[in-house]
N, C-alpha and C positions, 0 to 999 in steps of 0.2 A: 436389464440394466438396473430397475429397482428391484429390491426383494424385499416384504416387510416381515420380521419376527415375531411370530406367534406369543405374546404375555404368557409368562407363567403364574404373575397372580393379579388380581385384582389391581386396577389404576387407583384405589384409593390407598393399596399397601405403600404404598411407592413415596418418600418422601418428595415433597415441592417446592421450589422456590415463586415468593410473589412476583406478580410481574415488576415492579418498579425496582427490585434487587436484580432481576435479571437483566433488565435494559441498562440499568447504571452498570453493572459487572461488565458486559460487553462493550458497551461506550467507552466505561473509563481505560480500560485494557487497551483499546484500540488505539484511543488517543495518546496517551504515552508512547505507544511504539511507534505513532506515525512524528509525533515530535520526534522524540530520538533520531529517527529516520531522515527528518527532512533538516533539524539541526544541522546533521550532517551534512546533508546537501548543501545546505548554503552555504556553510563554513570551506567546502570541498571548492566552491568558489571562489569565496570570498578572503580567505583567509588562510587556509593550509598551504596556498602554493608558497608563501611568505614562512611558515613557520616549522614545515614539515623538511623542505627538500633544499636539497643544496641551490644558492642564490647563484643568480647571474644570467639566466636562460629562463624568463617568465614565464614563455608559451610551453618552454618543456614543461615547468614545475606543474602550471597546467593541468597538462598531459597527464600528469603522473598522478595529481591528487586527485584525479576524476576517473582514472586506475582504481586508485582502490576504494572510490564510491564504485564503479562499478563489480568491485569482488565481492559485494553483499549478494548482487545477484548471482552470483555463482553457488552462494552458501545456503543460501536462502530450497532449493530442492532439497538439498542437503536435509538443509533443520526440517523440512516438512516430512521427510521420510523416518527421522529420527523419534521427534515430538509426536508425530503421527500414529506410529509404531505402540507407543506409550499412553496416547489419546486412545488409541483403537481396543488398546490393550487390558489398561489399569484404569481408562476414564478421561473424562475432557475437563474436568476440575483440578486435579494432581498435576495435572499437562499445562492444563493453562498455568498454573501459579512457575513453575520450569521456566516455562520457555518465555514469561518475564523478568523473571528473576537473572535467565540467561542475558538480554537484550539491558536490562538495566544494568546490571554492571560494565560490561563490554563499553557502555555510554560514559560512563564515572570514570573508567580509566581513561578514555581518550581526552576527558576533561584534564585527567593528572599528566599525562604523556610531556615530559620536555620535550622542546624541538629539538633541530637538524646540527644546532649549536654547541648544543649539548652531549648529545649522544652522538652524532654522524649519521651514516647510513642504520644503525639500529631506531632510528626514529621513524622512521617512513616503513621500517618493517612490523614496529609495534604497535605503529597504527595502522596498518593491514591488517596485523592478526586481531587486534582493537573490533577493526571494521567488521570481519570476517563473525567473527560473535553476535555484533548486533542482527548478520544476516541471518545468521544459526538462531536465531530466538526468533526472529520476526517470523519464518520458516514458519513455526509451530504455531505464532499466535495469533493469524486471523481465523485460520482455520479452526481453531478452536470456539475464538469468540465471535464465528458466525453459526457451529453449533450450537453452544450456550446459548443464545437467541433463538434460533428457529427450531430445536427440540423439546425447546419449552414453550412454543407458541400457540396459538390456538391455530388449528390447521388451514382455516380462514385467510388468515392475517400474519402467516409465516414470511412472506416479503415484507410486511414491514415491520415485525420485528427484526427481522435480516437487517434492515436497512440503519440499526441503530451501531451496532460495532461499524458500519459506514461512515457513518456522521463523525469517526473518530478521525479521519483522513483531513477534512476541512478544519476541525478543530484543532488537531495537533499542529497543522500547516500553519493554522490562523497565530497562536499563541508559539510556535518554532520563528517565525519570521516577527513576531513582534517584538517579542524579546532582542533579535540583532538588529532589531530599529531601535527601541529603546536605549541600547546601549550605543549603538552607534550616534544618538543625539547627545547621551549624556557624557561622554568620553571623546578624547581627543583618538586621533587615530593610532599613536603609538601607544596609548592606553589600552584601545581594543585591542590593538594585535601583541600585546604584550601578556597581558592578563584577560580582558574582558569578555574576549569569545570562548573562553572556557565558562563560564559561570551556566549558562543552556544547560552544558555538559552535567556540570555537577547538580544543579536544580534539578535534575532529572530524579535523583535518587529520592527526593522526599515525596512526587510523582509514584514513583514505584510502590512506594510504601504505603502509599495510601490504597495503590490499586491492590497491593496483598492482600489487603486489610479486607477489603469488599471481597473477593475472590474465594479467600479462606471460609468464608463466612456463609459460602453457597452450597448449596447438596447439590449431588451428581445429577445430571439431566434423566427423566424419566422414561426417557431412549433409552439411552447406554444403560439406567439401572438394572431394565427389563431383560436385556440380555445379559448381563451380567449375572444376573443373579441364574439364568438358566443357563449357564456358562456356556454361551455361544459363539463369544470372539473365537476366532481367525487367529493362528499361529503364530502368520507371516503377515501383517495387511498389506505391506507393498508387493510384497510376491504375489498375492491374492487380486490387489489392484491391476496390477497390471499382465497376468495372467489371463482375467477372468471380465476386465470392467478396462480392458484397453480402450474401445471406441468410447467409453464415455470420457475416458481422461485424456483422449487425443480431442477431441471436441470440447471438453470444458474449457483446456489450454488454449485452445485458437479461440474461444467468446471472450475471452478477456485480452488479448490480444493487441485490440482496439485499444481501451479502456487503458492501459499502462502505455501505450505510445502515445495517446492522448494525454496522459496527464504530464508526462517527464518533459514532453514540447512547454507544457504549458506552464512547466518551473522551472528545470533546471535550464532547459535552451532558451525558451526566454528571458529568463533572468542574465544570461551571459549574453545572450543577444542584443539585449534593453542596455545592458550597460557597457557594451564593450562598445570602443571609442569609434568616431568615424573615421573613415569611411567601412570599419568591418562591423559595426553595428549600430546602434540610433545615440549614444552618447547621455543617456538620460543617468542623474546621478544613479547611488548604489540605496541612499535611502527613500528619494523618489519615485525609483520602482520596486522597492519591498514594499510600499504604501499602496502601490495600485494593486500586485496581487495580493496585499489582505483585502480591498477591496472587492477585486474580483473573486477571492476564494469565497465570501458570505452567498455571493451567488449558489459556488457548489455545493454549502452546504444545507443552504434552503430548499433545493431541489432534491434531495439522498428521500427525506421520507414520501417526498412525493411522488418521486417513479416510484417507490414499494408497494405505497397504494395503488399505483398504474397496474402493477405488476399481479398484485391479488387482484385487479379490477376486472383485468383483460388478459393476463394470462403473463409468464414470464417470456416466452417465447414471440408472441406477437407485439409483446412490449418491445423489448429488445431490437428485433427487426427495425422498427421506425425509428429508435433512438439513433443504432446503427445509419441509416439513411439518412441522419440530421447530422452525426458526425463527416458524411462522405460529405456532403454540401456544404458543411464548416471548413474541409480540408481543402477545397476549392476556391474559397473565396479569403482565409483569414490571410494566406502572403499579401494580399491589396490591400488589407486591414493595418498590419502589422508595419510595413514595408513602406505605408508613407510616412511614418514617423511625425503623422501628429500624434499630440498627445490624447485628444478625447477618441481617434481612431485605435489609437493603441489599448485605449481601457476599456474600448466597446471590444476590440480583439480576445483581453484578459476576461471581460464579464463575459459571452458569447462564448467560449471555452470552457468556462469553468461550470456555466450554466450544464452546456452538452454535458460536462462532463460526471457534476451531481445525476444528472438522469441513467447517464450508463451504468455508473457506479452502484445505484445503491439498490437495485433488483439481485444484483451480483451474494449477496448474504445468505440468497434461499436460493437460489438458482444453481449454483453449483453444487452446494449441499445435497442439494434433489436429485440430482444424477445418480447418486452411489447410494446404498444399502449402508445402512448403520454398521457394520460390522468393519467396511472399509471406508467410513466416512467423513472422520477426521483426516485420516491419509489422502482419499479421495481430494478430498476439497483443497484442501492446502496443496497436494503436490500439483495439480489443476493451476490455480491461480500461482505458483512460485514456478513452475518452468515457466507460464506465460511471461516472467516478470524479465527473464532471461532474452526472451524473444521481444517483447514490447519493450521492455522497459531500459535494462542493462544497456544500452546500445542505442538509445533513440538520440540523446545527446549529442554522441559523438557523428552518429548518420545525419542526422539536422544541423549540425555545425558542419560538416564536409558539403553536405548539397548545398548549405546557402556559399561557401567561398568559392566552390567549383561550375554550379548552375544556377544559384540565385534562389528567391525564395520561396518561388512558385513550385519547386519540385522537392522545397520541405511539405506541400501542400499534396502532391501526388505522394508523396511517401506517406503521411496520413493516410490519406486515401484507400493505398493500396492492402494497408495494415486492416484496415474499416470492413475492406473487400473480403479479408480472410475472415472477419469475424462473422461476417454476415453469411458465408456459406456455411459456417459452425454449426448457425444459429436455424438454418434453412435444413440443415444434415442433422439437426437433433429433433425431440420430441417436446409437448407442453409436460409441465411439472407439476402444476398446480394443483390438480388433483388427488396425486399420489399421494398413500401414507409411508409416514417416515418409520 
């Protein structure tokens, strides 16, 4: 499952980047794409069913603008087979700066897109194909900037360098949802839904620019150098991946598994949960619970480097396992949490969620990277974590909105559960990591 590559020259031939350029390079990267990403999100709620789709049917419009949040996860394999191919190929530097580059703009036009008013049915198509871009970028970019981190790590302390493009998920989250508080204080409401929830959109691009900037600025990992320079890539890497390194990417996809239906309960369903009216959900306003998960998100992101250190501590594999058994236990008890609709039970639900959910998350940097041989390890890892996102992710929404009005909330709690169940036989069915060379 691993193979390591023989050096052709000496590790001092090899240029380096310092470590504080490389942690910043994967941070800043991450976080960009995860705002972009979760803008989205909220907006896909909050505000596109008004401005995208034909009026008069709310629950369809709905329906429809959480469609195509959901067609990122479709793209998203996509982009990681593409970028990956490129990553594997030509390098993880040239790749990363791409598949931001892709992801930022794809953000900037759906900031400029007129509505339904305007165009008709070509508005909801242009923000699909909009959407479908950010998925195609996003595809290529964790994957990349969880390389960048743990190919330049000390082989010690490769989880928690992993764990730093991690830290960009709570941060983009933290700073995506602040800004549509912000503006939702300083603006009337036909103000935001006129103009104001485009502005995320277009801030985005000075985001971007900055992350070029740092990006541009970095030499190739002194992995990929090594083989590069003995010209060792793989022709085909996804042909090669899943020809040759099938069990490790049918396994890295079910460990994350968890980890993505964990978090999508833990935004996008609760945030529609939290705020849709009663009796179909707890009735709390739209800016009163953007406040509580920023609150709860500093949880997740206080915890990202701490499981890293767990994870070099004690191993990734034996980490994982316990965090996994603290997610079944959480998927158990948060519908009583949730469900009685107080509010300090609702934001011990939010922190206690978010908390599991920094710990799953941020061993994930070096953990799937470890699986695969350098030669398929961009490919490897991202198409790993981007079908998971299909299985977990894409669909938890809509599964957690159908169980809670057909069974109630307790068996959004089993459907956690059961997602937990798959990742923990993953994690039972694979091997420790930690000691491998990359």
């Amino acid at each position: 499952m691993q193979s390591t590559i023989a050096p052709v020259l000496d590790s001092d031939t090899v240029p380096t980047n310092s470590r504080g350029k490389v942690l910043v390079a994967s941070l800043i990267g991450t976080a960009i794409e995860f705002f972009d990403f979760y803008i989205y999100a909220t907006a896909a709620v909050i505000v596109f069913p008004h401005i995208f789709f034909p009026p008069g049917d709310a629950a369809a419009a709905t329906l429809q603008s959480l469609a195509t949040f959901a067609l990122a996860f479709v793209a998203r394999p996509i982009g990681s087979a593409l970028f990956g191919h490129f990553g594997d190929r030509l390098g993880r530097k040239v790749t990363l700066v791409a598949s931001l580059l892709t992801m930022g703009i794809s953000t900037v036009v759906i900031g400029l897109l007129p509505g339904y008013h305007t165009l008709g049915i070509l508005a909801p198509i242009l923000l699909a194909l909009a959407r479908f871009g950010q998925g195609l970028g996003l595809g290529g970019e964790w994957g990349g900037a969880a390389l960048l981190a743990t190919e330049n790590a000390p082989a010690h302390r490769r989880a928690l360098y992993g764990s730093f493009p991690q830290l960009g998920a709570p941060i983009g989250f933290f700073f995506a949802n602040g800004i549509f508080l912000l503006l939702s204080w300083g603006l009337t409401d036909e103000q935001f839904l006129s103009w104001g929830w485009r502005v995320p959109f277009i801030l985005s691009a000075v985001l971007v620019i900055i992350g070029l900037y740092v990006r541009i600025s970095l030499h190739e990992t002194p992995v990929f150098a090594k083989i590069a320079l003995a010209k060792a890539q793989v022709r085909m890497p996804i042909g090669t991946l899943l020809g040759k390194h099938l069990k490790a990417t049918v396994l890295g996809t079910f460990i994350m598994v968890a980890t993505y239906t964990l978090f999508y309960i833990m935004t996008v369903y609760s945030l529609t949960y939290g705020t849709a009216p009663k009796p179909l959900g707890l009735g709390i306003s739209r800016n009163d619970f953007l406040l509580m998960l920023m609150v709860g998100v500093v949880g997740f992101g206080l915890l990202v480097p701490v499981s890293g250190q767990l994870a070099d501590s004690f191993g990734r594999r034996k980490t994982m396992i316990v965090i996994t058994l603290a997610i079944i236990a959480f998927a158990l008890v948060f519908p009583f949490m949730l469900g009685s609709g107080e509010t300090w039970l609702v934001m011990a639900f939010l922190l206690c969620g978010f908390i599991v959910m920094g710990l799953t998350f941020g061993p994930m940097g070096a953990l799937l990277p470890e699986l695969f041989p350098t030669e398929v390890r961009y490919t490897g890892a991202s198409f790993s974590y981007n079908v998971a996102s299909i299985i977990g992710a894409s669909v938890a929404p809509y599964i957690a909105a159908w169980l809670t009005v057909h069974y109630g909330l307790f068996y959004v709690g089993i459907y956690l559960a059961s997602m937990a169940v798959l990742t923990l036989l993953a994690l039972l069915a694979t091997h420790e990591t930690r000691h491998l060379a990359l």
